[in-house]
C-alpha positions in Angstrom: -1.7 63.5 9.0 -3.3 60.3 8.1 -7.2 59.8 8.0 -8.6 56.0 7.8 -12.0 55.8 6.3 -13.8 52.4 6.8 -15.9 50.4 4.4 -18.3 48.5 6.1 -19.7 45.6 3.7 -19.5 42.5 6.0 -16.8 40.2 4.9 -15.9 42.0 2.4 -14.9 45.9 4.5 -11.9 47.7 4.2 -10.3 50.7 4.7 -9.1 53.4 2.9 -6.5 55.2 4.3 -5.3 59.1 3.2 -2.5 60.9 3.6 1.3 61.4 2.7 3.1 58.6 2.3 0.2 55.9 3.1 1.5 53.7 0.1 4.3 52.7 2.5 2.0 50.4 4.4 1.2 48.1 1.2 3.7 45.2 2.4 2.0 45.3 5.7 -1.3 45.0 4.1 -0.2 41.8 1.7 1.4 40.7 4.7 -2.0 40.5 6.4 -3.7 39.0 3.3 -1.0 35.7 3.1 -0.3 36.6 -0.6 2.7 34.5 -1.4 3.1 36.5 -5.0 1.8 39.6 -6.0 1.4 41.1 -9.5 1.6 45.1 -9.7 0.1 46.8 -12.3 1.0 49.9 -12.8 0.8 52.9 -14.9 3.6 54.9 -13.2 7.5 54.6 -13.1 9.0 51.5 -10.9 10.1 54.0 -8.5 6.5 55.1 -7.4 5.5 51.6 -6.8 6.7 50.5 -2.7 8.2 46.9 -1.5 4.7 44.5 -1.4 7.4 42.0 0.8 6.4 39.1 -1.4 8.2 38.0 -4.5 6.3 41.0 -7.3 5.7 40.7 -10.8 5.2 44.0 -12.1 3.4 45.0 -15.2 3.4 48.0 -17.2 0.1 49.7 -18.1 -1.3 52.9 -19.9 -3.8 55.6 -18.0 -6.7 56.0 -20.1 -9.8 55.0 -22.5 -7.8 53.7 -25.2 -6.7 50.5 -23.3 -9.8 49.9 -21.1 -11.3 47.0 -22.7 -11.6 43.7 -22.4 -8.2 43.1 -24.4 -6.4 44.2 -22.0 -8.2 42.6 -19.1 -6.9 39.2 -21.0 -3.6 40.3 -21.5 -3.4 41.0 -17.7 -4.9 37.2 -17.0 -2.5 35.5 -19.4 0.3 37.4 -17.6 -1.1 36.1 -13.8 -1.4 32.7 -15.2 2.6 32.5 -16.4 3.3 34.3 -13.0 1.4 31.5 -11.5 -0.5 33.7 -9.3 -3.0 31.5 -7.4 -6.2 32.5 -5.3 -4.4 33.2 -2.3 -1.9 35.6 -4.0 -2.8 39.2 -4.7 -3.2 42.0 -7.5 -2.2 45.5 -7.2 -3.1 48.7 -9.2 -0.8 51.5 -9.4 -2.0 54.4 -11.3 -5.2 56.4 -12.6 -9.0 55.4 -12.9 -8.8 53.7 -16.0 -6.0 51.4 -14.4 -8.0 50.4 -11.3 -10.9 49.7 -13.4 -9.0 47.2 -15.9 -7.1 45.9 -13.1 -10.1 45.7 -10.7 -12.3 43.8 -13.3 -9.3 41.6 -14.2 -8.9 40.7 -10.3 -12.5 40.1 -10.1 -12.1 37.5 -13.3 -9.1 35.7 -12.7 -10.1 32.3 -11.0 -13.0 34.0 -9.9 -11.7 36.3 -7.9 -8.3 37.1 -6.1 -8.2 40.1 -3.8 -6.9 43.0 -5.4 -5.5 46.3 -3.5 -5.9 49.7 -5.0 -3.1 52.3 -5.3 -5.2 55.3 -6.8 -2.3 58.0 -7.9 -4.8 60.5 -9.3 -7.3 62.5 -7.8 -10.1 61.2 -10.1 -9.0 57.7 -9.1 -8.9 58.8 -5.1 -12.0 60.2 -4.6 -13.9 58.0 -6.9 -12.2 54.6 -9.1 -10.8 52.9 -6.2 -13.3 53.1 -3.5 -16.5 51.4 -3.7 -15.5 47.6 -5.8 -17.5 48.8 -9.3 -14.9 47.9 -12.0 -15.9 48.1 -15.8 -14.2 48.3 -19.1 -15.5 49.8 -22.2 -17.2 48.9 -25.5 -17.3 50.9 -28.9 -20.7 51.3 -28.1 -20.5 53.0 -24.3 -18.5 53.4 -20.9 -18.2 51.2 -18.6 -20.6 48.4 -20.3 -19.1 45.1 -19.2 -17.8 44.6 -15.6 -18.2 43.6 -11.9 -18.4 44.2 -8.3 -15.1 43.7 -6.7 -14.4 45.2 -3.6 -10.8 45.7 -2.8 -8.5 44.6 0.6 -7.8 47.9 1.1 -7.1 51.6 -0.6 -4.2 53.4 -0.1 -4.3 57.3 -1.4 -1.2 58.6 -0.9 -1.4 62.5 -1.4 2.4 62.7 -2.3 1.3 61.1 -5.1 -0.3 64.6 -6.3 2.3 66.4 -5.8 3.0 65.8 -9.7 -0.2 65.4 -11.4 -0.8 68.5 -13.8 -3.5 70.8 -13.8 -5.8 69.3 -16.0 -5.4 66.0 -14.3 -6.3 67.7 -10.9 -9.2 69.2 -12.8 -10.4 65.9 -13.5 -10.7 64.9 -10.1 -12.4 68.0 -9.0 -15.3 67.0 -11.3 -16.1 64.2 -8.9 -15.5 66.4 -6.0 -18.0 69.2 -7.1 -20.8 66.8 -7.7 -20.4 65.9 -4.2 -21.9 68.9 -3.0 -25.5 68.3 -4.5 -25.7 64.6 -2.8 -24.7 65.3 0.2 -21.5 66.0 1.8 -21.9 70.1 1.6 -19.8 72.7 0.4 -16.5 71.3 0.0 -14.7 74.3 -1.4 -13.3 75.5 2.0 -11.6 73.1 2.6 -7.7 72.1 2.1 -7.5 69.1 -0.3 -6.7 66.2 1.3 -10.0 67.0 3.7 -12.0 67.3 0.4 -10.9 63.4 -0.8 -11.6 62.4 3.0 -15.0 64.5 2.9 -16.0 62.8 -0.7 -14.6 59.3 0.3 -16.6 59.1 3.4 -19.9 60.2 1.4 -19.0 57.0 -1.0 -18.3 54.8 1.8 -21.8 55.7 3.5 -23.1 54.9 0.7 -21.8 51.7 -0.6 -21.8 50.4 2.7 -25.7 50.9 2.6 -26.3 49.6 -1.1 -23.3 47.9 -2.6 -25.4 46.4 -5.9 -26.3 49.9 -7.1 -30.4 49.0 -6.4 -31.3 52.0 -4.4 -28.9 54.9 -2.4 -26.0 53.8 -4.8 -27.3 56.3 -7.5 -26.8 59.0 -6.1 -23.2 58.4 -7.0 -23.9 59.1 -11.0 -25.2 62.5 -10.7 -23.9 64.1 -13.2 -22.7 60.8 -15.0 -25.5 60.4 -17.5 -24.4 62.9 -19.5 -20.9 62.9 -18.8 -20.7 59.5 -19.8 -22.5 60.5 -23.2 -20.2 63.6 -23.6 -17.4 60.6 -22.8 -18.5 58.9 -26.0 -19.8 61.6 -28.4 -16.4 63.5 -28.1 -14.2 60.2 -28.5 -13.0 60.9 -25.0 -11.4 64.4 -25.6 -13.3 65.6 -22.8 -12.1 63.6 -19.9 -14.0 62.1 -17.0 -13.9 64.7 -14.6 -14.6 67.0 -16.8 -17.3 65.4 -18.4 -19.1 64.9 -14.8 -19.0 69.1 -14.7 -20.7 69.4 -17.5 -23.6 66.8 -16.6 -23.8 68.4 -13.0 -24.5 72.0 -14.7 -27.1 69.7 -17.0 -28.5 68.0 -14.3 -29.4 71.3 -12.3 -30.9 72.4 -15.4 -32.8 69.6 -15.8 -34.3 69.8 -12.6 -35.3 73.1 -13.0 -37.0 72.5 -16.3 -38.9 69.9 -14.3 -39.6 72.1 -11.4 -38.3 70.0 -9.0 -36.0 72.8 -8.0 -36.1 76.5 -8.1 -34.0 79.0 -10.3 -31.5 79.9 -7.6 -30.6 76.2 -7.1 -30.0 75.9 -11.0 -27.4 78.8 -10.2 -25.6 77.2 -7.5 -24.8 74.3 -9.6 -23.7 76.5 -12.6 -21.4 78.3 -9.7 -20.0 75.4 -7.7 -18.7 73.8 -10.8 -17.3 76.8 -12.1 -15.5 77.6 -8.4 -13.5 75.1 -9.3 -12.5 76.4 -12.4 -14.5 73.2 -14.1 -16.2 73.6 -17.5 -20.0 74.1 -17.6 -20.4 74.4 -21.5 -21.5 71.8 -24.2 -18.8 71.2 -26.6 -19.5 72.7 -30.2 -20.5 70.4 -32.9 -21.9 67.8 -30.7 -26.1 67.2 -31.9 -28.3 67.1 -28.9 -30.3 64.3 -30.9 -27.2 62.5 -30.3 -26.4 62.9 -26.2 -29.9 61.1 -26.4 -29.5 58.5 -27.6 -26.0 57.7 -25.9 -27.8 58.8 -22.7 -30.4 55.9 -23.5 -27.8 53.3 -22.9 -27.3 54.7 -19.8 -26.8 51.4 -17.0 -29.6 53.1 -15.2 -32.0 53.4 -17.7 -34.6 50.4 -17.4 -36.9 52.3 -19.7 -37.0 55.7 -21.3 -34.7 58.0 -19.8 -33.2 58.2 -16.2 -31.2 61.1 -14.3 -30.9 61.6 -10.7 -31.7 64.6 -10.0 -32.2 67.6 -7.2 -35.1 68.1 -5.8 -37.2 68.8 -2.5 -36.0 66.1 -0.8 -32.7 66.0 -1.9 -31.0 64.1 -5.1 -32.5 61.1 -6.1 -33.0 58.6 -9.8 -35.5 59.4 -11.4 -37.4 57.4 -14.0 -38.9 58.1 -17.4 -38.2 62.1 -18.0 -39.2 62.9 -21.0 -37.2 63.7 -24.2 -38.5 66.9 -24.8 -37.9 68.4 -21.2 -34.1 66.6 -21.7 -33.9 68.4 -25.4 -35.0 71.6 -23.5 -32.4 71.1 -20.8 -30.1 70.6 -23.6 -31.0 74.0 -25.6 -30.5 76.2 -22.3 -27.0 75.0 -22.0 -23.9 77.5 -23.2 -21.6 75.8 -25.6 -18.0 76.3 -26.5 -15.4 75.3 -29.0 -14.1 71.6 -27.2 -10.7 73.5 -27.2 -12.0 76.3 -24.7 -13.6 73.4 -22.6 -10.5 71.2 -22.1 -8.5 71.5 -19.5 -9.9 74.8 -18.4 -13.0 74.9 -17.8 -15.0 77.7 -19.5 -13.1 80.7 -18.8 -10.2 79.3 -16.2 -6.2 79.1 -17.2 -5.1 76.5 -19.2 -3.7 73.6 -18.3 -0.7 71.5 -19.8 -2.6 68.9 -20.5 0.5 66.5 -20.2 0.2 62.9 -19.0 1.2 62.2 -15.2 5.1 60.2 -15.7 
């Protein structure tokens, strides 16, 4: 079964479209952009890439942090440019997050903009990367620092596509998914999988459609991130995304309670949603609190002080200037483990391989 979720920001909508076997429809979807070439990008074998119906240049890339920068954003370029892609071809991405971030941004730079479709083949990349036209690439000093607003032609997420990932990798999606529940789309857990990446796409394209800049509703999409991101950074990316986002949800519901802006039972459901899906909830060992600060700090959200969205009686929302010491507190109350006991199995769940998706 096939669920189509629609975009709606003007001349720039699109939809996403879930299911098994959805990737089939990309050379009807290049057919209706006019692209005369199209250059594939893509992290997985040739074989998991379908016919675009143009003459394809495919390039080979790498899933994660290490190569999401702006070196390989050029790379990319110089590769359209001996192609001779033109403004009225096309780009496509064909693998994790990281991918359709690099390959987003480098859509959104090359002449200024060619349209770009999104082949998510992770669950982290499904239900978050390739929905909602924020690409980014890293600097040595934080996530996600230099980028744009790109919003694709269209998002296929083909669930065959999960069939392989391992159990860490799903892990890392469910991160996303578990956040979810605190900004609005409800309990998710009942659900069969392929509802809970419809359920958690159509609470990003709500949103998006309502505030595509990030300058209001759009927040609500980084709860959890702040200190994720940090977490990201301080652990040189041995705690993944997903995984990361957990962790800051547990934080966050902390957080709020430290602020009494919600009450102790609600602090509880956050430490028990995220561990329903066997997601870790801990601090890693060895990381200084003094540290997560000062990372959080550089937080895109922070215009001054510190920023979280948060829970509270109205629901989630950003909130401005917390103080340090309530954050440090947050901090304190949190469990910590060995990193080893945090990755890829959440605080007390089964291991995973760990393996790369190939």
């Amino acid at each position: 079964m096939r669920e189509q979720v629609p975009v709606r920001i003007g001349d720039r909508s699109y939809d996403v479209l879930i299911g098994p076997g959805v990737r089939s429809s990309l050379a009807e979807v290049i057919r209706g952009l006019g692209a005369r070439r199209v250059a594939v990008v893509s992290a997985r074998p040739a074989q998991w890439v379908p016919d675009t119906g143009v003459e394809t240049l495919l390039l080979p890339a790498r899933d994660g942090e290490p190569d999401k920068n702006l070196a390989t954003v050029e790379a990319l370029c110089a590769e359209f440019v001996r192609f001779g892609l033109t403004r009225s071809d096309a780009v496509v991405s064909c693998g994790g997050g990281t991918t359709t971030d690099v390959v987003g941004l480098a859509a959104a730079l090359y002449h200024r903009g060619v349209p770009v479709v999104h082949l998510p083949t992770t669950l982290l990349a499904q239900v978050d990367a390739s929905v909602g036209g924020k690409t980014a690439v890293n600097l040595p000093s934080g996530k996600n620092l230099v980028g744009a607003y790109w919003q694709p032609a269209a998002v296929l997420c083909d669930t065959d596509y999960l069939a392989t990932l391992p159990h860490r990798e799903m892990l890392n999606g469910l991160g996303e998914i578990a956040r979810c529940h605190f900004i609005g789309a409800g309990d998710l857990r009942p659900l069969a999988l392929a509802d809970r990446i419809a359920a958690s796409v159509t609470l990003k394209a709500g949103i998006v459609s309502a505030d595509e800049r990030d300058t209001g509703l759009r927040h609500l999409l980084n709860y959890g991130h702040t200190l994720g991101h940090a977490l990201e950074v301080a652990t040189d990316f041995a705690l993944r995304h997903g995984e990361a986002v957990a962790v800051g949800t547990v934080f966050a519901g902390l957080l709020a309670g430290v602020l009494d802006r919600i009450d102790p039972a609600r602090v509880d459901e956050h430490r028990a949603v995220v561990a329903s899906y066997g997601l870790p909830g801990a601090l890693p060992e060895g990381v200084r609190p003094g540290e997560l600060v000062e990372l959080m700090r550089r937080d895109k959200k922070a215009l001054s002080g510190l920023a979280f969205v948060l829970d509270g009686p109205a629901g989630a929302e950003l909130v401005h200037d917390v103080p340090e010491r309530a954050v440090l507190e947050a901090l304190a109350r949190m469990p910590r483990r060995p990193l080893t006991r945090l990755v890829g199995h959440g605080a007390d769940g089964p291991a995973g391989t760990g393996a790369a998706v190939s």
